[in-house]
C-alpha positions in Angstrom: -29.7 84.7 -105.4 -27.5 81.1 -105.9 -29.5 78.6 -107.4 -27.9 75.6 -106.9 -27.5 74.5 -103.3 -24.0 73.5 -103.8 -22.8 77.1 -104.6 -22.7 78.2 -101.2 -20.3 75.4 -99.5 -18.3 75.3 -103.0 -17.7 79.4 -102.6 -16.9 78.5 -99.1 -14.5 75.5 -99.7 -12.8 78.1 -102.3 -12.6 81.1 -99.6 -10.9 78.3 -97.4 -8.4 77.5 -99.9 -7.2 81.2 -100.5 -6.5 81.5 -97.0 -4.5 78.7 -96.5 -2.6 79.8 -99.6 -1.8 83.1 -97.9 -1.2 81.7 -95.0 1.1 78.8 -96.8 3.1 82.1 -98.3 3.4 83.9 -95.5 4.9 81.2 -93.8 6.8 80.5 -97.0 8.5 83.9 -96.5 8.8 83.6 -92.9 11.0 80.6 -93.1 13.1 82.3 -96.2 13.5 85.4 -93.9 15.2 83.1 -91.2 16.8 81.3 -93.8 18.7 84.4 -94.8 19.2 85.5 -90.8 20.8 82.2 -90.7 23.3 82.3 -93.3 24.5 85.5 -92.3 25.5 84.8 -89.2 27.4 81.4 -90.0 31.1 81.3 -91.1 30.2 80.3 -94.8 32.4 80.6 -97.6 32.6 84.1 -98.9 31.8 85.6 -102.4 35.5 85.7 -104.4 37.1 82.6 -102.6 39.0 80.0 -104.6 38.0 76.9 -104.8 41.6 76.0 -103.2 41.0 78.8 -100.7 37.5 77.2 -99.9 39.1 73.8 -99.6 41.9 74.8 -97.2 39.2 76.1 -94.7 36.5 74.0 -94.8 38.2 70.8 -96.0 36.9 68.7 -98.5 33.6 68.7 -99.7 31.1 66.1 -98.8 30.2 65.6 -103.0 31.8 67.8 -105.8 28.2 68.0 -107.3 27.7 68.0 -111.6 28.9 71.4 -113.1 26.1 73.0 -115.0 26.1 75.5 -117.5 29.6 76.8 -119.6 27.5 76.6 -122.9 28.4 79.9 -123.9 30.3 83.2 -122.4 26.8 84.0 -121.1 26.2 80.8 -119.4 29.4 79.8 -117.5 30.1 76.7 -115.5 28.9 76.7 -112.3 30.4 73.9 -109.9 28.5 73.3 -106.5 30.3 71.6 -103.8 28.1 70.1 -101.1 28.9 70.3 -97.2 27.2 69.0 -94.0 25.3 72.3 -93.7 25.9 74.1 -97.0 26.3 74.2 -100.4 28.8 76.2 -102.1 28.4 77.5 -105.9 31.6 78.8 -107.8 31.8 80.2 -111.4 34.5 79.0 -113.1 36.6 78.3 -109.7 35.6 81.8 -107.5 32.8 81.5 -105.0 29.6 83.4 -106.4 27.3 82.2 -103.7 27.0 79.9 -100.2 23.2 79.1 -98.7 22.2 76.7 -96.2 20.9 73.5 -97.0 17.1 73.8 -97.1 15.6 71.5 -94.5 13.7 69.4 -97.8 17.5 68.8 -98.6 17.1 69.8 -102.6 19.8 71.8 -102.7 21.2 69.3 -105.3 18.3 69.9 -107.7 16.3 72.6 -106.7 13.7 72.6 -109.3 12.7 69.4 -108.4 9.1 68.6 -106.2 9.4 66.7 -103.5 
């Protein structure tokens, strides 16, 4: 059936890779799971906050990260304040969003590869 003799170990090399793929994204979405867990039951700032509001509760932010965005009405600014264990992201100056920071730290710039 396979006529080269390095078919066989190169279809098993590739079955090996798949399954640490799956199991890389299963753990992946394990961790992400927890993540969420983990977020929820922390006192984080909530959605609708000031940016005073958030300030008088939490104090002052570790770094008042780069805004990004506010290009246009359908891109506005979004300013991200960094904490100890959390970043906070506002549009304009109302909290949209708090997470966790992830244990790679890249909160700052999440697109980027470590």
């Amino acid at each position: 059936m396979f006529k080269h003799r390095h078919t066989l170990p190169l279809l098993a090399v590739l079955a090996l890779g798949a399954g640490l793929a799956s199991a890389q994204a299963a753990y992946a979405q394990e961790t992400l799971t927890q993540r969420v867990q983990d977020e929820k039951s922390m006192n984080l700032p909530a959605r609708g906050l000031t940016m005073a509001q958030v300030e008088k509760r939490y104090g002052a932010p570790l770094h008042k990260l780069s805004p990004r965005g506010g290009d246009s009405a359908h891109h506005p600014t979004i300013n991200r304040w960094e904490y100890p264990s959390f970043i906070v992201y506002f549009e304009k100056s109302r909290v949209i969003h708090s997470v966790l920071n992830t244990p790679a730290g890249n909160n700052r710039n999440p697109g980027a590869v470590n």
